[in-house]
C-alpha positions in Angstrom: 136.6 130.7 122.6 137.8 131.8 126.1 134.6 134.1 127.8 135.9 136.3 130.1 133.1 138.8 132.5 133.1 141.4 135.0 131.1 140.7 138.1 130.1 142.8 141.2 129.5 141.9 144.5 130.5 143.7 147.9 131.2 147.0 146.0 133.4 145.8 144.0 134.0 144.4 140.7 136.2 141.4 139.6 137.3 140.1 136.3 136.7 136.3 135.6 136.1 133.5 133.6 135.1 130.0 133.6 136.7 127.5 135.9 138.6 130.0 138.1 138.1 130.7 142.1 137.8 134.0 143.3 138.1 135.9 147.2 135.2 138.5 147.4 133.7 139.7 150.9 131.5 137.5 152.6 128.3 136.2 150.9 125.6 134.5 153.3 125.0 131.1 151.4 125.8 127.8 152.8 128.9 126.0 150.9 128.3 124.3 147.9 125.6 126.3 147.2 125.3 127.7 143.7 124.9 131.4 143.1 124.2 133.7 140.7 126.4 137.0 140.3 125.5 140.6 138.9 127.2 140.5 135.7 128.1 143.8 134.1 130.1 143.0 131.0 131.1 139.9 128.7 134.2 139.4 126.6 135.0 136.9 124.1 138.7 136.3 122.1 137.3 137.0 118.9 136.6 140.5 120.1 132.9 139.8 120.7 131.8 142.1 123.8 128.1 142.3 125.9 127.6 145.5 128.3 124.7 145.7 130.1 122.9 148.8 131.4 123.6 148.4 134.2 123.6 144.8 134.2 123.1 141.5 131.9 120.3 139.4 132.2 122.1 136.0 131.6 124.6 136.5 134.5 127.6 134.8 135.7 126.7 131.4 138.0 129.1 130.2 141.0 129.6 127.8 143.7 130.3 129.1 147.3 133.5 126.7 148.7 134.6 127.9 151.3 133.8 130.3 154.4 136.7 131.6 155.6 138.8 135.1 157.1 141.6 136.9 155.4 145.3 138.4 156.7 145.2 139.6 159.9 145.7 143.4 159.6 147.2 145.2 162.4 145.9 148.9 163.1 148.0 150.7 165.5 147.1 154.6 166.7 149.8 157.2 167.9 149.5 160.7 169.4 153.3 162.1 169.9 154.0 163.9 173.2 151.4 162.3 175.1 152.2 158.4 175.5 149.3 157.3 173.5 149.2 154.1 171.6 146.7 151.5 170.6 146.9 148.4 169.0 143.8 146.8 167.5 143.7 143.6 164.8 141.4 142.8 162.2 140.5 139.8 160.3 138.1 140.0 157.2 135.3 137.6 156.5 135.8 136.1 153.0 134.1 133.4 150.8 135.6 131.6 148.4 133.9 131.3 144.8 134.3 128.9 141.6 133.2 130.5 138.4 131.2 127.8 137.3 129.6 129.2 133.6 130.2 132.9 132.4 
């Protein structure tokens, strides 16, 4: 009986399920702290499914870790005709999450 759930965090939602590690925005917890996630939705195999409105009260649990930033991402500007041009970079925070128990 796999379980798989939808959780939200940073304004956005991720599909998981027990045992796998996940990327989401940065979360301000120390590492190897346990957490628990807003869970909107559970899924079992045998077709079995949990919605909450909006969200369940038995949630998904995790364990921040890592701290760490993403893919630099390079943001240039232009304006034709006028020789302007900007470069910036940006680097997002990220945090690293084990699913412990869905």
């Amino acid at each position: 009986m796999v379980k798989y759930g939808i959780i939200k965090t940073g304004g956005k939602q991720y599909t998981v399920r027990q045992g796998s590690e996940i990327y989401v925005d940065r979360i301000d917890e120390e590492v190897g702290k346990e957490i628990a996630l807003e869970t909107l939705a559970t899924f079992t195999d045998e077709g079995e499914i949990e919605l909450g409105k909006p969200l369940l009260k038995v949630g998904v649990t995790g364990k921040i870790i890592e701290q760490l930033k993403g893919e630099k991402i390079r943001v240039a500007r232009f304006k034709a005709k006028v020789r302007y041009r900007r470069v910036k970079g940006f680097r997002s925070q990220l945090t690293k999450v084990q699913i412990i128990k869905v």
